[in-house]
C-alpha positions as CSV (number, residue, x, y, z in Angstrom):
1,X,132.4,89.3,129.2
2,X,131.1,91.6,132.4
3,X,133.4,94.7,130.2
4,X,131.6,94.2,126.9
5,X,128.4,93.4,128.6
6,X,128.6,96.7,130.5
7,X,130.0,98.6,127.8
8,X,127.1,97.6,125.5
9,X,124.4,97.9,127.7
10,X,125.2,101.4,128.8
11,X,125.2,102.4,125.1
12,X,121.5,100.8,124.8
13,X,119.6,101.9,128.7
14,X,119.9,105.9,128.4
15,X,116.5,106.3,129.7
16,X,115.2,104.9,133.7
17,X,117.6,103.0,136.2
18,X,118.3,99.6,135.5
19,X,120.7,97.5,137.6
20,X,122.6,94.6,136.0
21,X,123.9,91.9,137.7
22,X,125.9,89.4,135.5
23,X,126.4,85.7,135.9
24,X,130.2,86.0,137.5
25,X,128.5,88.6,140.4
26,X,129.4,92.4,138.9
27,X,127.2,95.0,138.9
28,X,126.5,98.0,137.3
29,X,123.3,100.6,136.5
30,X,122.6,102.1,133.6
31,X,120.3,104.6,132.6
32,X,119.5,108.8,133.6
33,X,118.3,107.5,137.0
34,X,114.9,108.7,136.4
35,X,111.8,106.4,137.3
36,X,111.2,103.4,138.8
37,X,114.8,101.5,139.3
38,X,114.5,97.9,138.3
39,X,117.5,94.9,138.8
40,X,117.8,92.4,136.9
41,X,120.1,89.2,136.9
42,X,122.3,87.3,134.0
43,X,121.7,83.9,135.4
44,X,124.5,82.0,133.4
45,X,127.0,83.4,131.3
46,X,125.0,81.6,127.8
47,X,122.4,83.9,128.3
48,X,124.6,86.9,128.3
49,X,125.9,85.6,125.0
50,X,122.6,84.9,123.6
51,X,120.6,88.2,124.8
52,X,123.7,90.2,123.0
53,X,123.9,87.9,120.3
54,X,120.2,88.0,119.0
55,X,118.2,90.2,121.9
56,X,115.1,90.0,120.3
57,X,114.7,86.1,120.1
58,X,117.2,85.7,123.2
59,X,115.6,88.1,125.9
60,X,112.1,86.5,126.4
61,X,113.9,82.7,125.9
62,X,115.8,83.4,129.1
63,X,113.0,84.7,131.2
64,X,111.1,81.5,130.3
65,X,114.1,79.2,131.1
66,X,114.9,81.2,134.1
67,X,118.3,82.6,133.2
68,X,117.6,86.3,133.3
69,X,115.8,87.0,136.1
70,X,114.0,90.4,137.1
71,X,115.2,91.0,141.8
72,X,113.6,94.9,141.7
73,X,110.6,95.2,140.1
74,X,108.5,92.9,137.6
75,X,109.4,91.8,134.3
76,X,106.6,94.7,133.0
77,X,108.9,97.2,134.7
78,X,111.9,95.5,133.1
79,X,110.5,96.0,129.4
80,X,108.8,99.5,130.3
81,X,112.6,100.7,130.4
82,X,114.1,98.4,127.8
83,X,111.3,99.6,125.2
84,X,111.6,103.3,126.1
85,X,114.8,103.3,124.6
86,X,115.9,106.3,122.3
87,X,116.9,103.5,119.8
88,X,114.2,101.2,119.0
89,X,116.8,98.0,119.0
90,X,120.1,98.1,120.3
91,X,122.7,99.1,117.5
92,X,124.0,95.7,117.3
93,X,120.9,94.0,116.8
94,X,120.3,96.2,113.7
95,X,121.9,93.5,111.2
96,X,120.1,91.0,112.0
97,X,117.1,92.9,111.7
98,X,117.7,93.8,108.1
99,X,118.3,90.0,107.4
100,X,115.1,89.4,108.7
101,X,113.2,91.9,106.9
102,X,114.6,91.0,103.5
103,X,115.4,87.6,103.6
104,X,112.3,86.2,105.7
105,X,109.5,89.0,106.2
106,X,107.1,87.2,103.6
107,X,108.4,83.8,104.2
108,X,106.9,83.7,107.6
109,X,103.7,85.8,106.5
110,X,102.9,83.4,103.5
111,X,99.9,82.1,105.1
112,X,98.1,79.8,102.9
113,X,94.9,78.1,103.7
114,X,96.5,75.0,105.6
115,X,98.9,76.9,107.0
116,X,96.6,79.7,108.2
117,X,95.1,77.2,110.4
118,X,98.0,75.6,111.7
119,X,98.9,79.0,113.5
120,X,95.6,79.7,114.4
121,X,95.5,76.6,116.1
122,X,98.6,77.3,117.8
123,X,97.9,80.4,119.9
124,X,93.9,79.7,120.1
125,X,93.3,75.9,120.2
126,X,95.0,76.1,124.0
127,X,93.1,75.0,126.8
128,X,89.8,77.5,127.3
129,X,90.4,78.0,130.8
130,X,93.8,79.5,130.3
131,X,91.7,82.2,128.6
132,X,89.0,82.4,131.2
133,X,91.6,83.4,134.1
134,X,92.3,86.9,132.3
135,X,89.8,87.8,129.7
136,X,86.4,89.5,130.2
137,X,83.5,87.5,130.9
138,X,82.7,87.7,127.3
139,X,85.7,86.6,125.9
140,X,87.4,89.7,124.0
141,X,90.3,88.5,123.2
142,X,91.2,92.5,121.4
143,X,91.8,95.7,122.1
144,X,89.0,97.3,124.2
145,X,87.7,100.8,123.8
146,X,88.4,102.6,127.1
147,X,85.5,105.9,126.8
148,X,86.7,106.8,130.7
149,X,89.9,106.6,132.5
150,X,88.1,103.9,135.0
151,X,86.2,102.2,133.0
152,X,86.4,98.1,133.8
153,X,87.6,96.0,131.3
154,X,83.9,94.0,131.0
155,X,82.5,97.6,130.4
156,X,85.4,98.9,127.9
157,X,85.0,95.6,125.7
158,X,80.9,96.3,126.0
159,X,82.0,99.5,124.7
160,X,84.3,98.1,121.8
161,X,81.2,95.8,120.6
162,X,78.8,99.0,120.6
163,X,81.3,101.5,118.8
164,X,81.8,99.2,116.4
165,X,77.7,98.4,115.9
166,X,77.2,102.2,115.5
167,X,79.9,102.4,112.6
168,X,78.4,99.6,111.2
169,X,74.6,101.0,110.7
170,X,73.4,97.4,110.6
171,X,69.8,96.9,109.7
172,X,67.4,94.3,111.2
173,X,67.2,92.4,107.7
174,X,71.2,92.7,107.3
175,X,73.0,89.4,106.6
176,X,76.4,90.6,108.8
177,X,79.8,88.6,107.9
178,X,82.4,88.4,111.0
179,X,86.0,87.4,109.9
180,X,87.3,85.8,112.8
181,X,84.5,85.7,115.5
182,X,86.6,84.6,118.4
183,X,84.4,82.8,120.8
184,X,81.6,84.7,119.6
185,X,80.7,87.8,121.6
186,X,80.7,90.4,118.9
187,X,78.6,88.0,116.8
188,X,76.2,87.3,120.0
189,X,75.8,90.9,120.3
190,X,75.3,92.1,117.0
191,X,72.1,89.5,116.4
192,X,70.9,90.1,120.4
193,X,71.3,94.5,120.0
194,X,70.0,94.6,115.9
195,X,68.4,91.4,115.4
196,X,70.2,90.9,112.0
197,X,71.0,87.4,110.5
198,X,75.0,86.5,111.4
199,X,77.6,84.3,110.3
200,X,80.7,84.2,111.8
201,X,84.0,82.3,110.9
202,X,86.9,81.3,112.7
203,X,89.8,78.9,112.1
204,X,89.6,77.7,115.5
205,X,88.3,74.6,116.3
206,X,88.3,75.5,120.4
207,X,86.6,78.4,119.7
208,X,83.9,77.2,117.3
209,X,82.9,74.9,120.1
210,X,82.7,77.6,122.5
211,X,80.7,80.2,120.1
212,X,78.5,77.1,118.8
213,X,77.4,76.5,122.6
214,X,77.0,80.4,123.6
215,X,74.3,80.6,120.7
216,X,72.3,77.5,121.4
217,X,72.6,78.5,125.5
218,X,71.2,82.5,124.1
219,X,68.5,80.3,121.5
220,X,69.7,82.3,119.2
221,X,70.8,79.6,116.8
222,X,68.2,81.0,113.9
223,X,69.8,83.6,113.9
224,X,73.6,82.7,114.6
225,X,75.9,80.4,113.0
226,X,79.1,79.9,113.1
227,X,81.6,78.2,111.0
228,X,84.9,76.9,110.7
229,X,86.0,78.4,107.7
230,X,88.4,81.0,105.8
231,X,87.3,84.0,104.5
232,X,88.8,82.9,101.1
233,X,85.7,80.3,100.8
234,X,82.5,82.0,102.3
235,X,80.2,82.5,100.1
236,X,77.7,85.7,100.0
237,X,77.2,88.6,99.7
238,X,76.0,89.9,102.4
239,X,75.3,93.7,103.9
240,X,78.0,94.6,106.5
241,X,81.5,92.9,107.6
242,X,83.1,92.9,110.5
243,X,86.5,92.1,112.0
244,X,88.2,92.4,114.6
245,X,91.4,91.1,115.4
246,X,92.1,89.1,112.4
247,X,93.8,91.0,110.1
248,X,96.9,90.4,111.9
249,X,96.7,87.4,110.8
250,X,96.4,87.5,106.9
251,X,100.3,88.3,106.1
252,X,100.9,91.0,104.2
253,X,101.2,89.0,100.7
254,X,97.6,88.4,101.3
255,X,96.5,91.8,101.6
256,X,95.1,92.1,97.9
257,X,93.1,89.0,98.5
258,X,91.7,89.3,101.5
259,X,90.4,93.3,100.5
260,X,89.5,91.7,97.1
261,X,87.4,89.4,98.9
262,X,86.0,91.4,100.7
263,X,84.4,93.9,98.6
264,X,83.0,90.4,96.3
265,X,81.0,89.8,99.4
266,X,79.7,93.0,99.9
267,X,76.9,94.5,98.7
268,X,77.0,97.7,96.6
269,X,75.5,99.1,99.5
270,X,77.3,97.1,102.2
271,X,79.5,99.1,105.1
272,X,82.4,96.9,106.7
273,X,84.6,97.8,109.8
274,X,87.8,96.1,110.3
275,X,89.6,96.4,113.5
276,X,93.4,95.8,114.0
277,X,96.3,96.5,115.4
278,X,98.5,98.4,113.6
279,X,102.1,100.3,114.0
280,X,102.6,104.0,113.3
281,X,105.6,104.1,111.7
282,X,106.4,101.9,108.4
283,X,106.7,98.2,107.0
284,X,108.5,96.0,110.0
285,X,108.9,92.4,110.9
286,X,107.6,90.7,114.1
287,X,109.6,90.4,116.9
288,X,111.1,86.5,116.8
289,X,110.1,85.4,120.0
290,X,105.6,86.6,119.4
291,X,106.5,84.5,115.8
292,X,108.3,81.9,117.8
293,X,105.8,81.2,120.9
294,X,102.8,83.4,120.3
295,X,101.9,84.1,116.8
296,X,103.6,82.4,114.0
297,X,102.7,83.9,111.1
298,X,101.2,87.2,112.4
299,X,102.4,90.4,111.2
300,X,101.2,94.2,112.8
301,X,100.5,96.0,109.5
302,X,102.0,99.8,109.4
303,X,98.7,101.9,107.8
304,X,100.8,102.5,104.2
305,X,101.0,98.2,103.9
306,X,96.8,98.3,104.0
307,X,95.5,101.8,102.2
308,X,96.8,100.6,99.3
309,X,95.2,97.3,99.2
310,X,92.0,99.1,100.2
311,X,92.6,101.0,97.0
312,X,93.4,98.2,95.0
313,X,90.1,96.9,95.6
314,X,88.2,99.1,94.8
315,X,86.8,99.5,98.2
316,X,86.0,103.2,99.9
317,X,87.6,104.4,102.9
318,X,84.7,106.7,105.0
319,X,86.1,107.0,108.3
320,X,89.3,105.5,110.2
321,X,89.9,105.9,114.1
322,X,93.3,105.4,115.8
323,X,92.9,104.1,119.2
324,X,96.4,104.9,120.7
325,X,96.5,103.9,124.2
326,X,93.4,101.3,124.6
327,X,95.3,98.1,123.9
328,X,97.7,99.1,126.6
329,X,94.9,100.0,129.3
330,X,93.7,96.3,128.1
331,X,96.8,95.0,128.0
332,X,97.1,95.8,131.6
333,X,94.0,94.4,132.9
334,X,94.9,91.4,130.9
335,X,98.2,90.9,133.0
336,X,97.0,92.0,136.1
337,X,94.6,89.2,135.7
338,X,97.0,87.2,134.8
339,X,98.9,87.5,137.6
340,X,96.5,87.2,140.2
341,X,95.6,83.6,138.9
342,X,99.2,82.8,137.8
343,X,99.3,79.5,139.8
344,X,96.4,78.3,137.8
345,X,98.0,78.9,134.6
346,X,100.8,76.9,136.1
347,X,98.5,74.1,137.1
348,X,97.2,73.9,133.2
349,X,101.3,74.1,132.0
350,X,103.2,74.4,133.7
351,X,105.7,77.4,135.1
352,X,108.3,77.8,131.5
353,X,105.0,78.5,129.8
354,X,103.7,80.3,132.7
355,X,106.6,82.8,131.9
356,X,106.1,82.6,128.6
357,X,102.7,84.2,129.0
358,X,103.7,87.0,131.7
359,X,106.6,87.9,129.5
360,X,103.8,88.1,126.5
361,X,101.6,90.3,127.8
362,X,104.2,92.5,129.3
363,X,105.8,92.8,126.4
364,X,102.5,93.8,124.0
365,X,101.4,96.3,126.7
366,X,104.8,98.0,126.5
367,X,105.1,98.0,123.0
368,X,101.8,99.8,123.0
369,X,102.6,102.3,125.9
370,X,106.3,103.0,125.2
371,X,106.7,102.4,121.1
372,X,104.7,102.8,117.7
373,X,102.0,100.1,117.8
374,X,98.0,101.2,117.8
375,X,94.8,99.6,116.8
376,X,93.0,101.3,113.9
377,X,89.3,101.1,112.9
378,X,88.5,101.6,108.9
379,X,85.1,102.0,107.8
380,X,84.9,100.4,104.1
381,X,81.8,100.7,101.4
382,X,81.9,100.2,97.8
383,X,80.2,103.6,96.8
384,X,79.8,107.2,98.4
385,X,76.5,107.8,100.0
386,X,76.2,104.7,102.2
387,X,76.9,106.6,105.6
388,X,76.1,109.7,106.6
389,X,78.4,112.5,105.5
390,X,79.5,113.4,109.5
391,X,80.1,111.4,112.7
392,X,77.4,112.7,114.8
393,X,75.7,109.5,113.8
394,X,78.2,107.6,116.0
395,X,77.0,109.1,119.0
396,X,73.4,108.5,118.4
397,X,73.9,105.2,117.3
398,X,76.2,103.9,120.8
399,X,72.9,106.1,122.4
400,X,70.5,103.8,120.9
401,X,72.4,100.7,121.4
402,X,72.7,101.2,124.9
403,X,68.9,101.6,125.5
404,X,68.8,98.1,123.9
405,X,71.4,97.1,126.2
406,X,69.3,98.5,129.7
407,X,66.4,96.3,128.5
408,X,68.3,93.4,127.2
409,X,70.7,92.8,130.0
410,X,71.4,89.8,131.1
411,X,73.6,88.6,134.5
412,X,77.0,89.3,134.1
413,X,79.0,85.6,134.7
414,X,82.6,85.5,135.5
415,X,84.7,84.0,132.7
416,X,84.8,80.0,132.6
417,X,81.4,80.2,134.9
């Protein structure tokens, strides 16, 4: 086993210094020797099996059971050389990921209503506080939009919620539809910054309750509502749409439908901005282990899965912005976070799901830095003419919004205060 292991895994780590130690004692290192060296330890000789078997699935189960285990360096370190691979997946892994893409790719993206909420549920119905030990102190739970290298996370998700107001052009007597209003900070915002009338929608009962309570604590309740609700049943129309972070969600046979939708509720001279994460190279599957433990159901669209569905719609693409390196600047601060508070997160759980969560946002924030995943913003009308015809306005628009923000500010609290 300590032969094939070697001989397999020096095929795989060409790039950094890794140092294996397997479960009967050898040791080798693999890699150029360039960069950070990291060890790391086969616990038991299953897990070798398993990690060569079915790496994808296999790695992140032992580093929750504790049988691959990271002596040099973090487990971040560990995947910022295992994802910086020439090939994207070891040679031997590439069967199995063909059987995945054409035997259960839309299987495990056929989220219907019931189902839809089920996974929501999953990943979002946890205890609030686990949230509350890494998030901002509004509760961003997406990508943030970094406008300096130093900026804070609190200021670079203020920044996400204003870049997206400017795109949006939202009037004072605009009805504004979010899909997926998490806890309800870009909802909050939007009615406190523009005074429009919004509804938001989540399929989280956790995070209704949270949103629900911000709006009555802001008295901004005639103004605010949010609902638990899909976006297949809302009725509307209303004058701009916003989401952020959902779209991961839909599953890529519900593309048509959720677009479709989309452009029913919006006015002829309605502008929506939706706000996802997306890869840069084509069609994919999820990694096992997210659809396993983190997001069943959820699928990271490449950019030629959703244009068409735009088109199909009958909708009108007017601007689109890759943000290539934010999610893994807020990645970062999320795990750094994280970290700090770990014990707490073992307190809630306990230290398997502890793992679970360290290996999760390691693993997102090096997909981000080291491979082909990004988050894209798409600005969407239904006719030409709605926005202006250059992005100038952008600028002026964050300008304004942050002269509403000087006289609107309220204390800063720290997450779960």
């Amino acid at each position: 086993m300590d032969r094939l292991l070697r001989s397999l895994l020096s095929q795989f780590v060409r790039r950094g210094s890794m140092t294996f130690t397997t479960a009967s004692g050898a040791k080798f290192t693999c890699g150029d020797g360039t960069g950070q060296p990291v060890a790391v330890r086969f616990v038991t000789h299953h897990a070798e099996r398993r990690i060569l078997l079915n790496p994808e699935l296999a790695l992140g189960e032992a580093y929750m059971d504790g049988t691959f285990v990271v002596e040099q360096g973090t487990i971040a370190d560990a995947l910022a050389i295992l994802l910086d691979q020439p090939q994207v997946l070891p040679h031997w892994a590439r069967p199995q990921w063909w059987a995945r893409y054409l035997l259960l790719r839309h299987v495990r993206q056929f989220n219907p209503r019931k189902r839809a909420m089920n996974n929501v549920a999953h990943h979002y119905d946890l205890d609030g506080r686990l949230y509350s030990l890494f998030l901002d102190a509004d509760k961003q739970y997406s990508c943030a939009y970094f406008d300096t290298p130093d900026t804070t996370l609190d200021d670079a998700q203020l920044a996400k919620k204003r870049h997206l107001a400017a795109k949006l052009l939202i009037r004072r007597s605009d009805r504004v539809l979010d899909i997926g209003s998490g806890w309800g900070g870009l909802g909050l915002y939007l009615a406190e910054m523009t005074g429009a009338d919004i509804t938001g929608i989540t399929l989280s009962t956790e995070q209704l309750e949270v949103a629900t309570a911000r709006a009555a604590e802001k008295n901004l309740t005639r103004s605010v509502r949010f609902l638990l609700q899909d976006y297949r049943d809302i009725p509307g129309p209303f004058d701009r749409i916003v989401s952020v972070g959902m779209f991961e969600h839909v599953g890529v046979d519900f593309y048509d439908t959720f677009f479709e939708r989309c452009a029913d509720l919006l006015t002829d001279d309605g502008v929506m901005m939706l706000h996802s994460i997306g890869r840069s190279t084509g069609p994919d599957v999820t990694s096992p282990w997210i659809a396993k433990y983190i997001f069943p159901g959820g699928y990271i669209p490449a950019l030629s899965e959703v244009f068409p569905a735009i088109e199909r719609a009958g909708l009108l693409v007017c601007d689109t912005e890759i943000l290539r390196l934010h999610y893994a600047e807020t990645l970062k601060a999320w795990r750094e976070r994280f970290m700090a508070r770990r014990e707490e997160a073992v307190q809630l759980y306990d230290e398997r799901f502890a793992r679970m969560w360290e290996f999760y946002l390691a693993a997102s924030e090096m997909a981000f830095r080291k491979q082909n995943l990004m988050n894209f913003q798409v600005q969407l009308t239904k006719r030409q003419g709605v926005v202006p015809m250059t992005r100038d306005y952008i600028v002026h628009e964050e300008a304004k919004l942050r002269g509403v923000e000087r006289g609107n500010r309220p204390r800063l609290k720290i997450a779960g205060e």
